[in-house]
N, C-alpha and C positions, 0 to 999 in steps of 0.2 A: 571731108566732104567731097573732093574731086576724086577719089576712089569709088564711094557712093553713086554717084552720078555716072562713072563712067560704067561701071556693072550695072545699071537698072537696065533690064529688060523693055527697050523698047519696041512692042509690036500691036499691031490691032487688036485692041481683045486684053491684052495687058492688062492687070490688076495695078495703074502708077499714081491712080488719085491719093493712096493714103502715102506713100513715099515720097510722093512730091509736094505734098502740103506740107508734110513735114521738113524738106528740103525749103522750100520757097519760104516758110516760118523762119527756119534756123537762119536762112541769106539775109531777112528783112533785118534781125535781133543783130545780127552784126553790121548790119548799114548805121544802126539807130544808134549804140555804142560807139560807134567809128565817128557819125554826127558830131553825137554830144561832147565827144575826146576833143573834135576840132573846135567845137564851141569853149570846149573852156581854154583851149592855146589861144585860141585868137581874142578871149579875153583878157588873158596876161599878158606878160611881155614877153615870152616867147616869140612875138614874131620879130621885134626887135636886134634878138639876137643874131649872129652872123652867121649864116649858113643855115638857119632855120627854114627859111624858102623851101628848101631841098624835100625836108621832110613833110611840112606840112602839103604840097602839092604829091608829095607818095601817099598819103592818108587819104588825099583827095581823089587821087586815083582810083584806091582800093574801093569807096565808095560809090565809084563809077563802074569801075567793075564786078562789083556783088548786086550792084544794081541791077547792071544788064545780065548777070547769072540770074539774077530770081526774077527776072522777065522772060528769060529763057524756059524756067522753067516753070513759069507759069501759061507760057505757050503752048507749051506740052501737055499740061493741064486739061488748055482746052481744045487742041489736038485728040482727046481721049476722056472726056469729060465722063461718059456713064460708067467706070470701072469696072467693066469688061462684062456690063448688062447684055444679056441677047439683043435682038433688037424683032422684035416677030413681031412686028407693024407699030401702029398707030397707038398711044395710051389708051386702055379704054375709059368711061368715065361717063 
């Protein structure tokens, strides 16, 4: 995924609404799995264990930081929202 992101073409005009949806979907599915991972350790007695802290505040992390990745890139998003529509005025209507 950080390959991905780092090759998207970003300029005005850019075709990134359907890349990035795709991107920010893929970020959201592993926040939500990462979740549920720490919902069920902090249900057992994994945190009991000694040196478990460690781990469980890395999962924690990860969470924060896939977080702030598909904010990111849902910024972008809306940074470039018409996927690289002309813009010749007003909608008509």
């Amino acid at each position: 995924m950080h390959t991905t992101v780092n090759t998207l073409e970003a300029r005005p005009g850019s075709e990134l609404l359907q890349p990035l949806a795709k991107l920010v979907r893929a970020t959201q599915v592993l926040v939500v799995r990462t979740l549920d991972r720490l919902a069920v350790l902090n249900a057992s007695q994994y945190p009991a264990v000694p040196g478990s802290h460690a781990c469980l505040k890395g999962l924690s992390g990860a969470v924060a930081t896939a977080s702030r990745a598909a904010y990111e890139l849902a910024e972008a998003t809306a940074d470039n929202p018409l996927d690289a529509t002309p813009a010749d005025g007003p909608p008509s209507g």
